[in-house]
Structure formats: C-alpha cells, structure tokens
C-alpha positions, -999 to 999 in steps of 0.1 A, spaced: 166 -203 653 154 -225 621 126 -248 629 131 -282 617 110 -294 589 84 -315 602 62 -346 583 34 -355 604 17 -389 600 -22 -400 610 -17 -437 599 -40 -461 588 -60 -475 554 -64 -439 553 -28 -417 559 -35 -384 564 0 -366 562 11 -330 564 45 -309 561 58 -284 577 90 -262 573 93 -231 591 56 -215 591 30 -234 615 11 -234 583 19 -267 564 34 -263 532 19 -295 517 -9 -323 533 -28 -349 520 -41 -387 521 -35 -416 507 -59 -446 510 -53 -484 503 -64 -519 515 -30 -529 507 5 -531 528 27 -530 497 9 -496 484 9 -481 514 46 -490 524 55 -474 485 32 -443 495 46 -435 526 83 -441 515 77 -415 487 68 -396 512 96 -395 531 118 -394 504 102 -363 482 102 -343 515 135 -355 536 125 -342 566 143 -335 599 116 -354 615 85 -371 611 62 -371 638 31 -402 638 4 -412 658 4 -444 677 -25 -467 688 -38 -459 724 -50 -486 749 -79 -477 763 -87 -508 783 -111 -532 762 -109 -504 735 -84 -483 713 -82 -454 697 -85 -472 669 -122 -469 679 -139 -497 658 -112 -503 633 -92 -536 633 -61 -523 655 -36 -553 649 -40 -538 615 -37 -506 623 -3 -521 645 8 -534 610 8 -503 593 26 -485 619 56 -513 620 57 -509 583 62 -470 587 88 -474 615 105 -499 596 109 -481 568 118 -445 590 142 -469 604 158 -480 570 161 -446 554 177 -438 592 149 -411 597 145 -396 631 109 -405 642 90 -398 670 59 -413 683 26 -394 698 -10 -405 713 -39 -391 707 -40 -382 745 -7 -364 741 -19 -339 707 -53 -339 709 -65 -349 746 -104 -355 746 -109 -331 716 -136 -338 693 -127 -335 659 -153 -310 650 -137 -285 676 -105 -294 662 -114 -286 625 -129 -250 638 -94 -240 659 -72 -256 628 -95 -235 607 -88 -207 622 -52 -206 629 -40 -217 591 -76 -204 572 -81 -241 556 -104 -265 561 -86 -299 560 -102 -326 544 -110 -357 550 -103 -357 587 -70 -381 586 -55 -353 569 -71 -327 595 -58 -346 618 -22 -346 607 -24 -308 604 -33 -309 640 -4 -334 649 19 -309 636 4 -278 652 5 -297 685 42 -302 677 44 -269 668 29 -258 702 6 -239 687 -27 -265 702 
C-alpha cells in the first residue's frame, strides 16, 4: 500500500513545514518567518503548490482555559494565520486536516521531542517550528 504524501504545517510568524512521501523520513522541511499576512499567504501557497500533496496536515490553536497553546503569543493572530492557510487549502481544493498539540504531542517537552525525532530520522531539526512539523508528521505517521 502507497502512503500518501503528507505536508505538515506548525503555523505562525514562524511556519515550520515538513514533507513527506513514502519514508517516515521527510523528504524536504523548513521555515518561513514574516510579520506580514500577504508574505506568509504567498509562502504557504508555494508551498502547496511545489509539493501537491495528498494531504496537508496543521496544527490548530488549543484552549487551555485562560491560556492557549499559543503560550504567550497573540492567538487571534495566530487564528488569522491559520484561516488564511485554510482558506487557501480550501481554494486550491486541498484535503486538509487539522491536529492539537494534545493530539501529536500530548504534554511532551520539546527537548524530549528533538532527542526521539533525532533518533528516529538522525537530524536535528532546527529551529523548533520546523522540529515540530517533523514531529506533526511522524505522529501522522504513527511512528510518535
């Protein structure tokens, strides 16, 4: 059975991105940062549109009563950028699929993290946005 390809997505100022075809091993990551809608909306569509892939996979904001995993970041912003990544999954009609933190990554601190991504693909991801789109995609994988 062929995996599907797989672009995973840790949004924010800072999009971390990784993708996947059919090795848990991504073929391709990285991270692109701007203050800016309009550059990041260009960004990730370039994305999307270099790699096609089956499905892209992204990390939504988590209520955590007064708090968010959005931790001290401004999370309507944060809320922005994700509409503007749905909206434009939605207009090249790209299956999408939405995850929490709790879901991938549970209580995991990203140090632990870094070591098991570490040792399952032998790279050490940097910055952590893009470590933690690796990990977004392993999870999806079922590999953590």
């Amino acid at each position: 059975m062929t995996r599907k390809s797989l672009l995973t997505i840790d949004p924010g100022e800072n999009t971390g991105w990784a993708y996947f075809t059919n090795d848990i091993k991504p073929e391709a990551t990285g991270c692109f940062t701007s203050k800016s809608f309009d550059c990041l909306q260009v960004r990730f569509q370039y994305l999307l549109i270099k790699y096609d892939p089956d499905i892209i996979v992204m990390e939504d904001v988590q209520p955590m009563g007064l708090r968010s995993t959005a931790a001290n970041k401004n999370v309507n912003k944060l809320n922005r950028i994700i509409d503007i990544y749905i909206s434009i999954c939605n207009n090249l009609q790209m299956k999408y699929k939405m995850v929490t933190v709790s879901k991938w990554k549970g209580t995991l601190k990203n140090e632990v993290l870094r070591k098991w991504v570490k040792d399952i693909t032998g790279i050490d991801y940097h910055p952590v946005h893009t470590l933690c789109a690796v990990g977004i995609g392993l999870n999806e994988r079922g590999v953590i």
